[in-house]
C-alpha positions as CSV (number, residue, x, y, z in Angstrom):
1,X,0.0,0.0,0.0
2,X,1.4,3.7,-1.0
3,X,1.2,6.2,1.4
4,X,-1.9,7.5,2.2
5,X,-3.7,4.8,1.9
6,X,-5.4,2.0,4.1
7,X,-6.5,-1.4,4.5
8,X,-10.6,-0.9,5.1
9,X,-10.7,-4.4,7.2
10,X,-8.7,-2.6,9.6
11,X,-11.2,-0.1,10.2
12,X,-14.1,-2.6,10.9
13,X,-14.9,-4.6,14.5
14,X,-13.3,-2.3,16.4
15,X,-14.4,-2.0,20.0
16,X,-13.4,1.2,22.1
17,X,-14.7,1.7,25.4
18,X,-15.7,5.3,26.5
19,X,-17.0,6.3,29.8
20,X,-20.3,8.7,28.7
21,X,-20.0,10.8,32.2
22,X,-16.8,12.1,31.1
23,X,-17.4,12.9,28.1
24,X,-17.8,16.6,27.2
25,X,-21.1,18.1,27.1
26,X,-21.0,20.4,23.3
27,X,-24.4,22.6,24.3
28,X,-23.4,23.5,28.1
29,X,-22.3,26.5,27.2
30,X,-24.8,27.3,24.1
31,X,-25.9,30.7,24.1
32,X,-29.0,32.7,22.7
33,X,-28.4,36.2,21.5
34,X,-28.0,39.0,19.4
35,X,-24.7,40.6,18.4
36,X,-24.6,44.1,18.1
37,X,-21.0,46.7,17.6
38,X,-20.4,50.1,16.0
39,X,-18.6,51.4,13.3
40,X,-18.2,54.9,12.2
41,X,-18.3,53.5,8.7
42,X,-21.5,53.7,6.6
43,X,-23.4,50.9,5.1
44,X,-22.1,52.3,2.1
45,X,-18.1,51.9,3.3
46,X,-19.0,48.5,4.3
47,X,-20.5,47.5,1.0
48,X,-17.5,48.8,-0.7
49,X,-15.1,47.2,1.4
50,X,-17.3,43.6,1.0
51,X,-17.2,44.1,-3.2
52,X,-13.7,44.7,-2.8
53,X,-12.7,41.3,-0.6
54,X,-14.9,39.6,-3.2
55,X,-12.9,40.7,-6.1
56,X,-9.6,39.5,-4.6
């Protein structure tokens, strides 16, 4: 086998054990919200800005 490559058997029947209690919870610290900042550029600027990161 070359490199990157694999022997699919391998991946089959494989038995790991895990303790769920330990495991880390992904939504504990979830959060509901809005996001708000300000700029002193106008929508306008911002636009701009935007068409120009596009076009690179």
């Amino acid at each position: 086998m070359g490199f990157g490559s694999y022997d699919e058997s391998e991946q089959q029947d494989q038995n790991v054990e895990t303790d769920e209690d330990k495991g880390v919870n992904v939504h504990e610290n979830d959060h509901e919200g809005d996001v708000h900042f300000e700029t002193d550029a106008s929508t306008d600027d911002l636009v701009n800005q935007l068409k120009d990161i596009k076009d690179d």
